[in-house]
LOSEKE-153341 format. One line per field, with one value per residue: residue in one letter; chain; x, y, z of N, C-alpha, C in turn. Coordinates in steps of 0.1 Angstrom, whole numbers, m for minus. Layout:
REM LOSEKE-153341
type [A ...]
mol [A ...]
n.east [X ...]
n.north [Y ...]
n.up [Z ...]
ca.east [X ...]
ca.north [Y ...]
ca.up [Z ...]
c.east [X ...]
c.north [Y ...]
c.up [Z ...]
REM end
This chain:
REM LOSEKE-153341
type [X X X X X X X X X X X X X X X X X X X X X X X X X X X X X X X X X X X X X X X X X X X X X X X X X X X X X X X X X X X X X X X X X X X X X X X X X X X X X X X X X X X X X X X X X X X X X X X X X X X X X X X X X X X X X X X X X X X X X X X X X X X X X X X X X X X X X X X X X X X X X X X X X X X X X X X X X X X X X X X X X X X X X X X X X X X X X X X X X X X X X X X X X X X X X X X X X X X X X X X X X X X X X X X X X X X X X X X X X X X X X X X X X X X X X X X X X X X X X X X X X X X X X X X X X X X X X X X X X X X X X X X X X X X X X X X X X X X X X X X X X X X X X X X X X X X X X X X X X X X X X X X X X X X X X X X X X X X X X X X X X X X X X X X X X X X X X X X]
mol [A A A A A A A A A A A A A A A A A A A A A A A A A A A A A A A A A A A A A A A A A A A A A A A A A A A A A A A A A A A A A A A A A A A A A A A A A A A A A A A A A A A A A A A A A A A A A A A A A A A A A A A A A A A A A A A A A A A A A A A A A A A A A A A A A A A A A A A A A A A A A A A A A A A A A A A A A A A A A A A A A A A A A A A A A A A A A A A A A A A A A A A A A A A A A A A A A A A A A A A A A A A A A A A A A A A A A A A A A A A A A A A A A A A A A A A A A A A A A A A A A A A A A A A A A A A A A A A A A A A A A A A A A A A A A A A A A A A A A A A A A A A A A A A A A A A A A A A A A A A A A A A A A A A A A A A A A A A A A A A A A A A A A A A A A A A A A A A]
n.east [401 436 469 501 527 560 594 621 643 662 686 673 653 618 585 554 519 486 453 421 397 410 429 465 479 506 544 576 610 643 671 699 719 741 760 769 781 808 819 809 788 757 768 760 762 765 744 723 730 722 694 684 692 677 648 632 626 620 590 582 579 563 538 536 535 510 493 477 466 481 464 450 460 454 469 498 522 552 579 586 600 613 652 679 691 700 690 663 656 658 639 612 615 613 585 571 574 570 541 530 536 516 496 485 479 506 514 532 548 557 578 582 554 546 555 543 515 522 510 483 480 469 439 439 442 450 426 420 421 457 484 522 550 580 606 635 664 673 650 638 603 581 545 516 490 460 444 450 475 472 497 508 542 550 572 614 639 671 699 712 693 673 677 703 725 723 736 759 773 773 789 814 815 822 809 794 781 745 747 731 706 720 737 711 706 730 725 703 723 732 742 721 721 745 761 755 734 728 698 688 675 657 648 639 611 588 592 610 643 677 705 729 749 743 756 784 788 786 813 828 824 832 858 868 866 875 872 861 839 815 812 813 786 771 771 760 733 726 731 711 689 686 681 653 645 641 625 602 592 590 569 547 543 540 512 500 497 482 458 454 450 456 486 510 540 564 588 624 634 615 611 628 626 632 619 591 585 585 566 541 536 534 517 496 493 486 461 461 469 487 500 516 531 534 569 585 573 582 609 620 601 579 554 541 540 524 504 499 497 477 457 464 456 427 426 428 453 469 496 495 519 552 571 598 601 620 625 652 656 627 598 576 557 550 540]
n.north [935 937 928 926 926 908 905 887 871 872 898 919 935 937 953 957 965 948 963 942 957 977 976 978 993 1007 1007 996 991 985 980 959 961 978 974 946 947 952 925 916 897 883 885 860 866 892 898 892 900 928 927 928 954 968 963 965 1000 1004 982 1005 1029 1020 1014 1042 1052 1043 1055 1035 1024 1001 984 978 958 924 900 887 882 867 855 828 805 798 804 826 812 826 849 844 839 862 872 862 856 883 884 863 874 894 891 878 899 911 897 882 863 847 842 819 823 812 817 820 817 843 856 846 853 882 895 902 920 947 958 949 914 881 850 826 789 795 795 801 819 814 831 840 850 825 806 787 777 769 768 755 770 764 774 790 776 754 744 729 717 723 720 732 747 728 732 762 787 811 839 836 828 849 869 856 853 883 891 877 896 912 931 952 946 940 923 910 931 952 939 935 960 969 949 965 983 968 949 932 903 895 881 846 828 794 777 763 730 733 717 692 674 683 704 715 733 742 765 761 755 771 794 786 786 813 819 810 825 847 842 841 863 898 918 946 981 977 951 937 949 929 910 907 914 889 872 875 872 850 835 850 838 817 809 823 809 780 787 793 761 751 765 755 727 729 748 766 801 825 837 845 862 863 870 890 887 889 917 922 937 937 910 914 929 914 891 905 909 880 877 892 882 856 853 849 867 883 888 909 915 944 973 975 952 928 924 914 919 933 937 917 895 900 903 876 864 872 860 831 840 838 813 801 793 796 804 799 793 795 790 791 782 776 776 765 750 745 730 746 735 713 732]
n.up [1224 1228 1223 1229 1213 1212 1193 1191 1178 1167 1153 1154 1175 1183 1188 1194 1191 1188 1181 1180 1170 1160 1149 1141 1167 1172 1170 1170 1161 1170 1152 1148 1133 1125 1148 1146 1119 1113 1118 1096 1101 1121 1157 1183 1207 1210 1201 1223 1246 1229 1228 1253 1263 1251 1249 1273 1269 1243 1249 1266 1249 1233 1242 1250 1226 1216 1230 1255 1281 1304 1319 1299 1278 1269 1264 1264 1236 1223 1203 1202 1193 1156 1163 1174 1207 1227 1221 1218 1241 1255 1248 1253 1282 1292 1284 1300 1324 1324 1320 1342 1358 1351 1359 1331 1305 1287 1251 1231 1198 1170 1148 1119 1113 1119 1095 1079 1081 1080 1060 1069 1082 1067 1053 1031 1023 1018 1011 1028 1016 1010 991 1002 992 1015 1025 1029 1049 1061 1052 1030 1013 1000 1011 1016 1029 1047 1069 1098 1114 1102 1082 1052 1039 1010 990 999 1005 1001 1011 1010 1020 1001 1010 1023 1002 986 1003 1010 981 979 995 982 961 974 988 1015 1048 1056 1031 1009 1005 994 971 956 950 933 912 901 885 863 833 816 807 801 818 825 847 860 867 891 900 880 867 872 886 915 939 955 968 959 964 974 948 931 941 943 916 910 922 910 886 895 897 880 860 859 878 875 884 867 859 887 888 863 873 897 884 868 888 907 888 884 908 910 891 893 919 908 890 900 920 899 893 914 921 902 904 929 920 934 940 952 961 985 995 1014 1045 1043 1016 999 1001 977 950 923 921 934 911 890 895 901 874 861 880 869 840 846 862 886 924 941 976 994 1027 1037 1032 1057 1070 1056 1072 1105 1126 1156 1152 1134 1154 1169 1158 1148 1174 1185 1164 1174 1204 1196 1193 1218 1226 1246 1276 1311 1325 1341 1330 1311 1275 1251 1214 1188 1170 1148 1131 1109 1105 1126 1145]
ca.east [413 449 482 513 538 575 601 634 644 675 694 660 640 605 578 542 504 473 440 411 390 414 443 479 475 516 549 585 618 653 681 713 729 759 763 771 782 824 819 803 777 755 774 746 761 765 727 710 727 714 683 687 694 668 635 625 626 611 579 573 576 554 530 532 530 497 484 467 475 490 457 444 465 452 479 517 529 564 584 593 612 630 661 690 691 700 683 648 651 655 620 603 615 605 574 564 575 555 528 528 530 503 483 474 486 516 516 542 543 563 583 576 539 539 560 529 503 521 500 472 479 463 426 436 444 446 419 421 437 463 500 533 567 584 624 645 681 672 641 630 600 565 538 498 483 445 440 459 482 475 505 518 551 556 585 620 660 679 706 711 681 677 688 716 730 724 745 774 772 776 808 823 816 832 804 794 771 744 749 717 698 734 735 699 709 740 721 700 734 740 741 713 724 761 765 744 739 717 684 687 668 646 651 633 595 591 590 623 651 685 711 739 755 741 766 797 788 794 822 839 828 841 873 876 862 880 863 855 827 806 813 803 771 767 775 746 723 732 728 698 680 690 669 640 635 638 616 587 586 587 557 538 546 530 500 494 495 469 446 450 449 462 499 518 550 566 600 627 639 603 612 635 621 629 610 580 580 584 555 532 538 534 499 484 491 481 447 468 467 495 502 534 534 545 582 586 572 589 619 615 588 568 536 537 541 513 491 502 497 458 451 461 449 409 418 427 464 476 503 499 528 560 585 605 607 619 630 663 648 614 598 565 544 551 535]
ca.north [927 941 918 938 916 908 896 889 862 873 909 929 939 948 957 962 964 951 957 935 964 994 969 983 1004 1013 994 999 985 983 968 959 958 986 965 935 949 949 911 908 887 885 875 857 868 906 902 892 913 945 928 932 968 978 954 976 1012 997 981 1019 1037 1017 1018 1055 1056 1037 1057 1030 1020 986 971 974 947 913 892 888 875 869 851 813 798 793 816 819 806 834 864 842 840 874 881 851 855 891 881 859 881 910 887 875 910 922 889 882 849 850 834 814 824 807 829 819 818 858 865 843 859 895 905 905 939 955 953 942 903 870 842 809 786 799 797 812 817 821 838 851 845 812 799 795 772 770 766 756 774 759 780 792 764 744 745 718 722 716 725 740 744 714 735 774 794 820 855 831 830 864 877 852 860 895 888 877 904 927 943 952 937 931 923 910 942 955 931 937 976 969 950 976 989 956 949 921 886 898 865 833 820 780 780 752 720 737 706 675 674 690 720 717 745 743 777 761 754 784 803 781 791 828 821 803 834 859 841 844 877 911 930 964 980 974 934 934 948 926 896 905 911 876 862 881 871 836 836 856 830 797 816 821 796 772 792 787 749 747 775 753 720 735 751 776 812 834 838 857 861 867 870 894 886 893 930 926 946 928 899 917 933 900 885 911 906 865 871 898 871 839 854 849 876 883 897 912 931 961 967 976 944 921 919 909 927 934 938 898 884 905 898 861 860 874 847 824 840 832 799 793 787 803 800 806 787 806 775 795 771 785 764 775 744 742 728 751 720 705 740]
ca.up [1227 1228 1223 1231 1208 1213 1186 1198 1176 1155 1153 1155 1189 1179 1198 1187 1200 1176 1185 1172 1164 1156 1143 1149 1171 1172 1165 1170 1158 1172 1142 1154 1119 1128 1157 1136 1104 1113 1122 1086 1106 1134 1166 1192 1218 1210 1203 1233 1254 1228 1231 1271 1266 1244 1251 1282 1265 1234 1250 1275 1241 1227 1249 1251 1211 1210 1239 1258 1295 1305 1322 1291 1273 1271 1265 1252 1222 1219 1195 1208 1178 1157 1164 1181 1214 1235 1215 1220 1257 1262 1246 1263 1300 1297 1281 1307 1334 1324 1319 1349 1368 1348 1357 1315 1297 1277 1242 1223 1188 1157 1138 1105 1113 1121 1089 1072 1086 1079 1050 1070 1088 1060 1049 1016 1026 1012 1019 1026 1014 1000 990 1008 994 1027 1014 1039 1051 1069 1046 1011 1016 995 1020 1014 1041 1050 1081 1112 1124 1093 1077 1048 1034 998 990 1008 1001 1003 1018 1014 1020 990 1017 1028 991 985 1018 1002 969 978 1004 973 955 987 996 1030 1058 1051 1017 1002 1002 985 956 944 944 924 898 894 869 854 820 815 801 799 824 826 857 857 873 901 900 875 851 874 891 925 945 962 961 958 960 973 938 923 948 940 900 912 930 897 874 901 901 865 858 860 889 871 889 858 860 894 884 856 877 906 877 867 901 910 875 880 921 908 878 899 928 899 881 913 926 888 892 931 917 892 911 940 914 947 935 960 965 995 997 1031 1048 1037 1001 998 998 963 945 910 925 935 899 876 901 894 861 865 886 862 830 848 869 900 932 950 984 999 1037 1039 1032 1072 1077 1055 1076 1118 1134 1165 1146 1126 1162 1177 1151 1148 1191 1187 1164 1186 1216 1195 1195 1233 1222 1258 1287 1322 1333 1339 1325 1292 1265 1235 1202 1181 1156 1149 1117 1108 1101 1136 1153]
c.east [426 462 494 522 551 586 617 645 661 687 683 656 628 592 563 530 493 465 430 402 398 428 455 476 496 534 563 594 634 661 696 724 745 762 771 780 798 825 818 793 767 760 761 745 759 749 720 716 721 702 677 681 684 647 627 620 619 600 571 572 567 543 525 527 519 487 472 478 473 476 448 446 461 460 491 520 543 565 591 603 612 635 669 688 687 688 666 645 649 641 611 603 614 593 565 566 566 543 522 526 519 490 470 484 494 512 532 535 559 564 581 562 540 548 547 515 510 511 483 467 474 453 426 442 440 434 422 416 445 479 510 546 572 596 625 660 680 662 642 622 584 557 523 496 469 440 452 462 482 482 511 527 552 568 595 631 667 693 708 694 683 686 700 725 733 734 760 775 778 790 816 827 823 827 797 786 757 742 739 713 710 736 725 700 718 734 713 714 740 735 730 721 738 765 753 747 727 707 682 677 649 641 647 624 603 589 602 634 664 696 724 752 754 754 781 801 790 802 833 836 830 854 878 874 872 869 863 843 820 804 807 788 765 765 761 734 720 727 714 688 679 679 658 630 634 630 603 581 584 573 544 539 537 517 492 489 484 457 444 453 457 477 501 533 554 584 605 634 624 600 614 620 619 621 598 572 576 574 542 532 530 520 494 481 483 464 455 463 475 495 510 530 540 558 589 587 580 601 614 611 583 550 533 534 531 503 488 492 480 449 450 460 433 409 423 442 474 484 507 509 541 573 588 609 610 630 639 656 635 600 580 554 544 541 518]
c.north [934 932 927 922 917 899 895 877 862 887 920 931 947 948 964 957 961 950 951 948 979 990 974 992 1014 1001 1000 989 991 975 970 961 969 981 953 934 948 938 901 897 886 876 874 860 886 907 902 901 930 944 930 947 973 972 963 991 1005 995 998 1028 1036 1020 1036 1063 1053 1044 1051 1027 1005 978 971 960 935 902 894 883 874 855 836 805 802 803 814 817 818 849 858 838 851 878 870 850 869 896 878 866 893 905 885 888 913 911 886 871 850 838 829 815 816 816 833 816 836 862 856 853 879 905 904 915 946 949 946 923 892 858 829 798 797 796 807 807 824 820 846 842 828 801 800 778 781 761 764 760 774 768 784 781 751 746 732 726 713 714 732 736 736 718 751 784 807 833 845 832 844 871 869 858 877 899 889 883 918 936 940 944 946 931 920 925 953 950 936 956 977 963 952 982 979 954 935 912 885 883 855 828 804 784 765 742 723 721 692 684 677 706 724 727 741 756 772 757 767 792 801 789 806 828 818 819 845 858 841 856 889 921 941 965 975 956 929 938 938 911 895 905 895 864 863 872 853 833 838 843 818 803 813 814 782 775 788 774 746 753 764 737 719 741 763 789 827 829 846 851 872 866 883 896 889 908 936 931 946 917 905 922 926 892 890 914 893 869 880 887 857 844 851 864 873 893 896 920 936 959 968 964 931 911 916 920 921 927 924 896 888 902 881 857 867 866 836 823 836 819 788 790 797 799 806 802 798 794 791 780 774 773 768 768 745 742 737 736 717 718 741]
c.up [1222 1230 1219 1221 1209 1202 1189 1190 1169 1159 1153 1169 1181 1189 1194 1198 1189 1187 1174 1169 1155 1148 1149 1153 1172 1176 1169 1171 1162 1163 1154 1137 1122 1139 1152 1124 1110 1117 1106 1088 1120 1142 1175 1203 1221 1210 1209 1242 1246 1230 1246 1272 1259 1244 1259 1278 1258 1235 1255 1257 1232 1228 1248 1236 1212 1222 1246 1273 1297 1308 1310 1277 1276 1272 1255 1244 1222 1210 1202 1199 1163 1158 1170 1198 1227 1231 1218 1235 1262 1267 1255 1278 1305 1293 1293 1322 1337 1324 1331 1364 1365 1344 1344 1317 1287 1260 1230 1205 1177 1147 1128 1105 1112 1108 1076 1071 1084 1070 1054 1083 1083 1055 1039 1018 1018 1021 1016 1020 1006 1001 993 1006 1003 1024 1021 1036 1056 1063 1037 1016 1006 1009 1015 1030 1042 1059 1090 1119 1113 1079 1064 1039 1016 989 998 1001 1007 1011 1020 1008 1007 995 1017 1011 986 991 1010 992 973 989 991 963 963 987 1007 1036 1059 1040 1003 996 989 976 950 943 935 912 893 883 865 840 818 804 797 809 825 839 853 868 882 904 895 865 863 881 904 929 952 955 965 955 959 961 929 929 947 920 902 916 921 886 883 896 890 855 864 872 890 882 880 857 876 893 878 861 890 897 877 878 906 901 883 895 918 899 886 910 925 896 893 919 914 894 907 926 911 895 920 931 928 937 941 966 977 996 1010 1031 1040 1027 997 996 983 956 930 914 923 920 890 883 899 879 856 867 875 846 831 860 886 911 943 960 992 1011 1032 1041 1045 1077 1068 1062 1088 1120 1144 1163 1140 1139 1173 1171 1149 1165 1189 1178 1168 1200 1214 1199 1209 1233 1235 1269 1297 1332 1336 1337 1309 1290 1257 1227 1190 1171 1159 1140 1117 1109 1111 1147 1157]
REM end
């Protein structure tokens, strides 16, 4: 079985092939970010037409990387929600277009299902049940994951997702687009505990996250701080420290609630790189076992939504209609 996958959901085009016996067989990524980056943001409209111009090249190269020919593909995967509007029709109406030339069944896949399911591209995989901090620009959300499709949510951010804080936070520090990945490099040279930042609805019961105050409290010791380079370092330390620790200890507190064992963390804040370290730290003290995709796959990928779209091509989860539906909202639990 062969699932050509399509992700079209955001500022990415990706484009991947798993097979069930040989796994990925080959994967490829289109960013738009210097497209975007003089906007300081992604525009929706600049994105679906790159995703236009680059979707076609993308799948033939794919193809030709994984060296297999077209009637051998079983069915499509693309990316159906959530995302922005335009950027997920692209991939869906030439999902089901190619599906339908090449007489296979297209599948709708859930975005944050294939960035769940990413750490299980590689042999070493978590089993079920298990727990998923899902931390990007658009989520921060603890998840019990029972099986494929059985999703409960136990927690989420009450308003800014943890990337979304990060990307501000780092505007206000006046650096570039996109700014996340930029912050946790700068505090790498910060001076540890030289600022305090508070630890967000650490102090009542729950699993729920809150940033958007955390981001106002940097915006008050920007505005009263001297902006040396060294103070902005000391200040993303600061901010950084202050995510990682309400992140952790949120994840102990769900761990320890579920008696579940197995963590994954997904999405791309999932990449930081102070995170991943003070976690493996966290699981080797508490008998925990954590598992992170690859840092390729962290961010939007081909390969999540290929591998996502062949677990639910096992369980019959298929569409031979040729209606696009695609879902800008679309609450994981509801899928």
């Amino acid at each position: 079985m062969r699932i050509l996958g399509i992700e079209t959901s955001c500022d990415e085009t990706g484009v991947a092939i798993y097979d069930s016996e040989r796994g990925l067989l080959a994967h490829t990524l289109h960013s738009q970010v210097k497209l975007h980056a003089e906007y300081g943001g992604v525009v929706p409209e600049l994105a679906s037409r790159d995703h236009v111009r680059n979707i076609t090249p993308l799948v033939a190269q794919t193809l030709t990387t994984a060296n297999v020919p077209t009637d051998s593909i079983t069915a499509i995967a693309y990316t159906q929600g959530p995302g922005l509007v335009g950027a997920l029709l692209v991939g869906a109406g030439f999902a089901k277009a190619l599906a339908h030339a090449w007489q296979i069944p297209a599948i709708g896949v859930h975005h944050m299902e294939g960035h769940l399911l990413a750490p299980f591209l590689d042999q070493t995989h978590p089993k079920f049940p298990f727990l998923a901090l899902l931390v990007s620009g658009g989520h921060t959300q603890i998840i019990e994951v029972t099986d494929i499709g059985e999703y409960t949510i136990l927690g989420e951010s009450l308003d800014d997702a943890a990337g979304e804080a990060f990307d501000k936070t780092a505007k206000l520090l006046g650096l570039d687009y996109p700014g996340g990945p930029l912050l946790a490099a700068l505090a790498t040279q910060g001076t540890p505990n030289k600022f305090t930042f508070p630890r967000p609805m650490l102090d009542r019961p729950g699993l729920d996250f809150s940033f958007s105050g955390l981001k106002t409290h940097a915006l008050n010791a920007i505005n009263k701080t001297e902006l040396t380079d060294q103070n902005k370092a000391d200040l993303a330390w600061a901010f950084e420290d202050a995510i990682v620790d309400t992140l952790i200890k949120k994840c102990a507190r769900a761990l320890e609630q579920t008696a579940i064992t197995d963590l994954v963390i997904a999405g791309g804040v999932g990449a930081n790189k102070t995170l991943r370290a003070r976690l493996n730290v966290f699981a080797a003290t508490n008998n925990i076992k954590v598992f992170y995709p690859r840092i390729e796959f962290c961010t939007d990928n081909g390969a999540m939504i290929a591998y996502a779209g062949y677990e639910r091509f096992k369980r019959g989860c298929l569409d031979d209609s040729l209606e696009i539906n695609v879902k800008a909202r679309w609450p994981l639990s509801a899928h």
